[in-house]
C-alpha positions in Angstrom: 43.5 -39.0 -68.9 46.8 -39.6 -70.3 47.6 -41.1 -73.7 50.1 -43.8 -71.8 47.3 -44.9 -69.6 45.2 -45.9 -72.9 46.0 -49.2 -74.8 45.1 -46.9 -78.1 47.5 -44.3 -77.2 44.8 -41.7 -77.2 43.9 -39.6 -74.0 40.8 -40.5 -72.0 37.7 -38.4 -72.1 37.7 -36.2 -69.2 34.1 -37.5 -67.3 35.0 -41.0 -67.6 38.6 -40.6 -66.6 37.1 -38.6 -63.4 34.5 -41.6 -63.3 37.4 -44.3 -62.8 39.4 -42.5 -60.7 36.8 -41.6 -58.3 35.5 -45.0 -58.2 39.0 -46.0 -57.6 39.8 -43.7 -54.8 36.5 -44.6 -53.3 37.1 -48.3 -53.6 33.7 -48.6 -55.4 34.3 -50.1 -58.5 31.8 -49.0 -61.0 33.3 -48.6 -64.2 31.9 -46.9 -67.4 35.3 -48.3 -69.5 36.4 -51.8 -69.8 39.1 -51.9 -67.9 41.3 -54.7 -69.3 40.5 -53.4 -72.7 40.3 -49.7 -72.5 43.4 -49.1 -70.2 47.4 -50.5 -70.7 49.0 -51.9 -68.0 50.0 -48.2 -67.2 46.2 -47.2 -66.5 45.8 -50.3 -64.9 49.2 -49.4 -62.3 47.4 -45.8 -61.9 44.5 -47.7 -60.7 45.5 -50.2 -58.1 47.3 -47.4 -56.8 44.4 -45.3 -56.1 42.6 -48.0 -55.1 45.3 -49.1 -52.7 45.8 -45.5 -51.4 42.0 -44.8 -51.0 41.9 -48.1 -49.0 45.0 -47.2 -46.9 43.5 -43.7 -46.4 39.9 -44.2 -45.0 41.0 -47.3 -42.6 43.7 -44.7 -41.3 41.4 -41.8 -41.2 38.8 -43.7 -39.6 41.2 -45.6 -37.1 42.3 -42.2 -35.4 39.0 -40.6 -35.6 37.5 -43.3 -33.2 40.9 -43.5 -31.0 39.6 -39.5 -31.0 36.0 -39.8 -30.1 36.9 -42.2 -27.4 39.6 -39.8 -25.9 37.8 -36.4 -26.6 37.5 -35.5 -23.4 41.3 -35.8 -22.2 41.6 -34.3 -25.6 40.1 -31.2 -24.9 41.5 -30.8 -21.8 44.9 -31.2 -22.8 44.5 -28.1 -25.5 43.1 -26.2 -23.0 45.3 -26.6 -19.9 47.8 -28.3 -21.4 47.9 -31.2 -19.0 49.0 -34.7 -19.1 45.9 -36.6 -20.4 45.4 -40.1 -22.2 44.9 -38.3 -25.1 45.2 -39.1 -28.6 48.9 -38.3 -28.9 51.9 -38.4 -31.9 52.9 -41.9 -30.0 49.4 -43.2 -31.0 49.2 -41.9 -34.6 52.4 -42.9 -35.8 51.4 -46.7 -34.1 47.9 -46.4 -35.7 49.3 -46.0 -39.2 52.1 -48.8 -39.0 49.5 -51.0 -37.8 46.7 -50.2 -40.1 49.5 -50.6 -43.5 51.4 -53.6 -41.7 47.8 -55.3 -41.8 46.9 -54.0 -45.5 50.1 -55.4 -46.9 50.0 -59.0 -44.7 46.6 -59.7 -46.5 47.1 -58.9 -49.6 50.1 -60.8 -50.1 49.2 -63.4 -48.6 46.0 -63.7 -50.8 48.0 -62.9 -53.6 50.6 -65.6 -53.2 47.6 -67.7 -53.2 45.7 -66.4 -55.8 49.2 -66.4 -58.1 50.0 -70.0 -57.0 46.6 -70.8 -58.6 46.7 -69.1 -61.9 49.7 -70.6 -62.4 48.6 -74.2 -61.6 45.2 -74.0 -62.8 45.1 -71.5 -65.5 48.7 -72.1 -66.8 49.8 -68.6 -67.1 53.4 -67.1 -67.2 54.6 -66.5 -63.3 55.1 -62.6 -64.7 51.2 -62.3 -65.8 50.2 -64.5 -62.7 52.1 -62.7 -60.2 50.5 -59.1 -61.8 47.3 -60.0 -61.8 47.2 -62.1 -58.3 48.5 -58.8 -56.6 45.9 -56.9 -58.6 43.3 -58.9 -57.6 44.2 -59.4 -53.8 44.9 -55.6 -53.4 41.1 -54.9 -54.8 39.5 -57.4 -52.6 40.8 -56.3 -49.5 40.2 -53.0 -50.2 37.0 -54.4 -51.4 37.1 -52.3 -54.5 35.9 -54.8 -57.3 38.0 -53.7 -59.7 39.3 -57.1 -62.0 41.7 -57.3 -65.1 39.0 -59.2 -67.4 36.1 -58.4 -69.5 33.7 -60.2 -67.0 35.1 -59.4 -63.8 35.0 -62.8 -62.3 32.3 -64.6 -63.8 35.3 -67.3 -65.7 36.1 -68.0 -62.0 32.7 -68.6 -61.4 33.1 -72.4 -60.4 36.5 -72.1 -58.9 37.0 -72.1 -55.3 40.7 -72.0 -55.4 40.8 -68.4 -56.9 37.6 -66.9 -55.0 37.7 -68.1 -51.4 41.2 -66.8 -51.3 39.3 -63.8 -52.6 36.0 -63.9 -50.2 38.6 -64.0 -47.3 40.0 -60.9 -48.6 37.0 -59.0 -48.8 35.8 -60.3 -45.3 39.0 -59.4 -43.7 38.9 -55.9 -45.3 35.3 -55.4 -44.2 35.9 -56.2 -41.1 37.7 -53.4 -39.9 41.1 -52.5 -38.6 39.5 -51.8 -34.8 38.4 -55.2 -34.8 40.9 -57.3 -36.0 42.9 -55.1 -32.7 40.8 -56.7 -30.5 41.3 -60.0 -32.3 45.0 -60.3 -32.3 45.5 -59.0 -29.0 42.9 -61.1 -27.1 42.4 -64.0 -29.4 41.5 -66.7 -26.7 39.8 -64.6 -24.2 36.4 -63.4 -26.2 35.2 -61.9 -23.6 37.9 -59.3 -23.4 36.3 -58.3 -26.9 34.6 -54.1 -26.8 31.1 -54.2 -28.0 31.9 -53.0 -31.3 34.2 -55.9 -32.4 31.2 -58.0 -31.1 28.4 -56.6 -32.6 30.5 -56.1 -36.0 31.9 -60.0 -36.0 28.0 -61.2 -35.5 26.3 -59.2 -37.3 28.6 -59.9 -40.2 28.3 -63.7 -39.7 24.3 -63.3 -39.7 24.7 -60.6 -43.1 27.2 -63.3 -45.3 24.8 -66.3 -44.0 21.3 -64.6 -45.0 22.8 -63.3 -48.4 25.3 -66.6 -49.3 21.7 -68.9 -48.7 18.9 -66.2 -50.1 21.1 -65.7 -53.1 21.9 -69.3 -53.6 18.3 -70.5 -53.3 16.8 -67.9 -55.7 18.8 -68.0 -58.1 19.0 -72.1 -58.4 17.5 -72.9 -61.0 17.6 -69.6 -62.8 19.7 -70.1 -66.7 20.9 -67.1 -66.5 23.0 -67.3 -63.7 23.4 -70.8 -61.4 21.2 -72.6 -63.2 23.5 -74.3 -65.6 26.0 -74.7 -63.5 26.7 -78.5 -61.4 25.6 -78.2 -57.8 29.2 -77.9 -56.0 29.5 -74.8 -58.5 26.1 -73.7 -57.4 27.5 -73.4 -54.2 30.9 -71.8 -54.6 29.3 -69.4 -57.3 26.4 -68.5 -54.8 28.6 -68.4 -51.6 31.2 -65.9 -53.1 28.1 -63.7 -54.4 26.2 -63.4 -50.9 29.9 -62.0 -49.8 30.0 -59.6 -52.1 27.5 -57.3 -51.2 29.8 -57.0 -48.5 31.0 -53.8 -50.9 33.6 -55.5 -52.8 31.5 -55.7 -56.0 33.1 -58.7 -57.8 31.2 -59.7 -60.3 30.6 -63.9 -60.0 27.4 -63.9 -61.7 25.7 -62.0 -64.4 23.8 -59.1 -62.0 21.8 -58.0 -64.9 20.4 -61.6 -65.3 18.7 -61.9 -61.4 15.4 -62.4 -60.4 13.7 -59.2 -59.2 13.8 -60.5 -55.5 17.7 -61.4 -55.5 18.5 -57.8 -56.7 16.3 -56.5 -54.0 18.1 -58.9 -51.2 21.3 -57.5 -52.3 20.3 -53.9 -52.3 19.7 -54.4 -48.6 23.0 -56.2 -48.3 24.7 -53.3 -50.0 22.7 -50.4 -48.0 24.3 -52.0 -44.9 27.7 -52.3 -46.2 30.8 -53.8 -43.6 32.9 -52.9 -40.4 33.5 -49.7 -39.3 37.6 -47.8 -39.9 37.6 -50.6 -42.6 37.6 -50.8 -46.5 34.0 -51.5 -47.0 31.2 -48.9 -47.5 27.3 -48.7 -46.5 26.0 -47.7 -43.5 28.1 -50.1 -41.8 26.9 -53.5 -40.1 27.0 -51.9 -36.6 25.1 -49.3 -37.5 22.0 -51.5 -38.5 23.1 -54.1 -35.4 23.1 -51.7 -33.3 19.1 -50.1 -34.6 17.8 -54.0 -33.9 18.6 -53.6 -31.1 16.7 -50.3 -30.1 14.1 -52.0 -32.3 14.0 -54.9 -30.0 14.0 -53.0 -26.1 11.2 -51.2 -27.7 9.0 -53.9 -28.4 9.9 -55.4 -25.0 8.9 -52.3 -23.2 12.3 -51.6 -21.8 13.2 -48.2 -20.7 16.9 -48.3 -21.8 19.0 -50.4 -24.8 21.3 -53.2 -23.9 23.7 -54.7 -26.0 26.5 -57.7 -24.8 25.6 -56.9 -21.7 26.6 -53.1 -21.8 24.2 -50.1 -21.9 23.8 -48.3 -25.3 24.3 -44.3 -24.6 21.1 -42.6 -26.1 23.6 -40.1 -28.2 24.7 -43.4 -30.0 21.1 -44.3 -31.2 20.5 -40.5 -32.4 23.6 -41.1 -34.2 23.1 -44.4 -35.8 19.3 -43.3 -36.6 20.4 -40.2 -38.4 23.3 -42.2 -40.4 20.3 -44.3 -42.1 18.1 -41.9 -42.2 20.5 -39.3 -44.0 21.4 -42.4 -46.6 18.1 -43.4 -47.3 16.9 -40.1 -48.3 20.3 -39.4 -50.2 20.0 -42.7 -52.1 16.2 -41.9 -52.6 16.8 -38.8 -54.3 19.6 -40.2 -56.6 16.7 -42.6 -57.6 14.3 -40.2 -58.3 16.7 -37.5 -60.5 18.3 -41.2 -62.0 14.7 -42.3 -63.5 13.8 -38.9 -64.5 16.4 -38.6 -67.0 17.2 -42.5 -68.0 14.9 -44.8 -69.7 15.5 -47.4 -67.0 13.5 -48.9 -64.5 13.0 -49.1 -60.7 14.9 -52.4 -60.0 18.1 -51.3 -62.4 18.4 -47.6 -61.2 17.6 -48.2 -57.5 20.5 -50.9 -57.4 23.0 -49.2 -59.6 22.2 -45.7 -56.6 22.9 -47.9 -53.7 25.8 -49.4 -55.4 27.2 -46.1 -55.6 26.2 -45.0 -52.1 27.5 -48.4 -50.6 30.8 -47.9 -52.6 30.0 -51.7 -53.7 30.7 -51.9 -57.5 28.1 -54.6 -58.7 26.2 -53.1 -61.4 23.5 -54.6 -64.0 25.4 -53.3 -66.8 23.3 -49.7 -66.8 26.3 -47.7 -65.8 28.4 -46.7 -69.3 24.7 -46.2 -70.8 23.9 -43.3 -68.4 23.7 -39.8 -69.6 26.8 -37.7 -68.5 24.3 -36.0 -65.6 23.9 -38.9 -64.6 27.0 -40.6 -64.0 28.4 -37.0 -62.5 25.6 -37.8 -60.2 27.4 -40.9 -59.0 30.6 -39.9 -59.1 29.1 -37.6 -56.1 27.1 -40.3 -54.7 30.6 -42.3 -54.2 32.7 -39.5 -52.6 29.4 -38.5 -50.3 28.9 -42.8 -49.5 32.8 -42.8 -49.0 33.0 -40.1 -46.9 29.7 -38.9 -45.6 28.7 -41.8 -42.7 32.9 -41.5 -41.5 32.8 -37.6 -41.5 29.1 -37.8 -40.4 29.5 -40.3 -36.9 32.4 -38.3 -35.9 31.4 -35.0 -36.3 27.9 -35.9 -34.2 30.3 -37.6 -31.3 32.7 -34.5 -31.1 30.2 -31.8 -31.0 28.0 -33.5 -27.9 27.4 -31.0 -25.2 25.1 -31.2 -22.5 22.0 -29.1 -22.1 21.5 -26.7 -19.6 17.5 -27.3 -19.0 14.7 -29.2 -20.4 11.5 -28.0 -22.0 8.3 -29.9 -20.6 7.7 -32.9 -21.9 4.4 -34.1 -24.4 4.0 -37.4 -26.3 2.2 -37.0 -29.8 0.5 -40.1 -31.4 2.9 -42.4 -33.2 1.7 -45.0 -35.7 
């Protein structure tokens, strides 16, 4: 809100300053002020900063809630009896956080030596500006904010894929999880040594960038508001780097508001399901829904339990991953219906500007600025609950398991 974070010198409104800063924080990246207009380079510092430390901050909290969950038991015992357990100790927090900031900072400047290297070269700006705005850029993709220093986002780099693969990499990477890329580094040439989770997440992110980097492409080819003008080698960068960001990163490459009814749709589901879990991205995370095919699957073949890469899923881990979607889709239902009761737009904008929020994503169709103050309080909530909710959610379900002392009779109703 202060004057010195304003390119006019005067003091920010207080909703919309909450708005940015909460987006921000939350690594979303809906804005209701332009930022490279509205905001000096001081507002933009303020920015990257809470988007850096809101990144930083939920890949550490989520890293040592899951090295908790895993250890609960030894855990407990050691506050009880005070025994020598393998539990989570100050040995593993201190490691935890080195690691998780050590692998922040290695991606983004590596991205942003890149990304300077080619605004220099291909944009010709002043190795200052270049250097600013390629840290600025790399520290919002990995933490898969969307937050960019021009008008448009990135829709001048549309064509470019010298400036957005660097960026796409980002965003991956920061999706991916800091769990995952533990198991990478440490047994990169022996896959099979991979936990479940780092395979379920790699595939199932594989599968999610392929279906949304070809559906996108192909529906919007020949559209004029978006790739239709553009050459077909453009096509494909331009549709590539927009089926990765519903990854939650919510770059803009291509005009949102200018999609066919069916691409928004695609991308709502791509956003609902968000990235890795313990990473930057939001949604109900890719092993989440991974892990629901599955139970999905041994149900239709008639199998009595759920396996996945060749390990047993626990039935307190489908509960869990069932009540995750559940909870979101009913959250992000009841934004929708609250959102078209006082706002004069329609299904397709409102739905995808609520799972935006939820998903901390950031793409928009340009509906965001115009909503009445209710409503944009409403997704200020709708980011902290998306940032926080499935983290807090998951863990708090896997530390309060206890077993049950008897079971009532069992009776089977009609389903379907």
């Amino acid at each position: 809100m202060m004057p010195f974070s304003t390119e006019s010198g005067e003091p920010t409104d207080l909703l919309p300053a909450l708005f940015t800063a909460t987006s921000a924080v939350c690594v979303t990246g809906l804005i209701v002020l332009d930022t490279p207009v509205h905001f000096s380079t001081a507002g933009e510092v303020v920015i990257i900063v809470l988007i850096q430390l809101g990144g930083l901050g939920i890949m550490t909290v989520a890293s040592l809630l899951s090295l908790l969950m895993f250890r609960r038991f030894g855990l407990r015992m050691r506050l009880t009896a005070q025994a020598e357990t393998k539990s989570l100790g100050l040995g593993d927090v201190r490691r935890t956080i080195f690691r998780v900031i050590s692998l922040s900072l290695l991606f983004e400047l590596v991205v942003a030596a890149l990304l300077t290297a080619r605004l220099i070269t291909g944009y010709e700006l002043g190795p200052g500006r270049a250097i600013y705005e390629g840290v600025f850029h790399a520290v919002s993709a990995f933490n898969n904010a969307g937050f960019a220093l021009r008008s448009d986002n990135l829709m001048s780099f549309a064509t470019d894929p010298f400036f957005l693969l660097p960026i796409c990499l980002a965003v991956i990477a920061g999706g991916l999880g800091f769990p995952v890329w533990v198991e990478i580094f440490r047994h990169l040439r022996v896959s099979r040594r991979w936990t479940m989770h780092a395979k379920v997440t790699l595939l199932a992110t594989a599968l999610l960038l392929v279906v949304g980097s070809v559906g996108i492409t192909a529906a919007e080819w020949t559209n004029p508001g978006t790739l239709g003008p553009m050459p077909w080698p453009g096509k494909l960068v331009a549709g590539f780097a927009s089926g990765v960001m519903p990854r939650t990163a919510g770059f803009n490459i291509l005009d949102v508001a200018a999609f066919q009814p069916g691409t928004l749709l695609l991308q709502d589901i791509l956003m609902f399901i968000g990235g890795g879990s313990a990473g930057t991205a939001g949604g109900i995370k890719v092993t989440t829904f991974a892990l629901l095919a599955y139970v999905i699957l041994a149900e239709i073949r008639g199998e009595p339990t759920v396996h996945v890469m060749g390990r047993q899923l626990p039935g307190a881990v489908q509960r869990q991953a069932l009540t995750i979607v559940l909870l979101g889709v009913g959250l992000v239902m009841l934004t929708v219906l609250i959102l078209l009761a006082i706002s004069p737009f329609g299904l397709d904008q409102v739905l995808f500007e609520a799972v935006s929020a939820f998903a901390t994503v950031g793409l928009s169709t340009g509906i965001t600025a115009q909503l009445p103050p209710f409503g944009q309080i409403l997704l200020v909530l709708l980011m902290f609950i998306g940032r926080l909710g499935p983290i807090t959610l998951a863990s708090a379900l896997a530390l309060r398991e206890r077993g049950r002392r008897y079971e009532l009779p069992e009776e089977r109703p009609i389903v379907g």
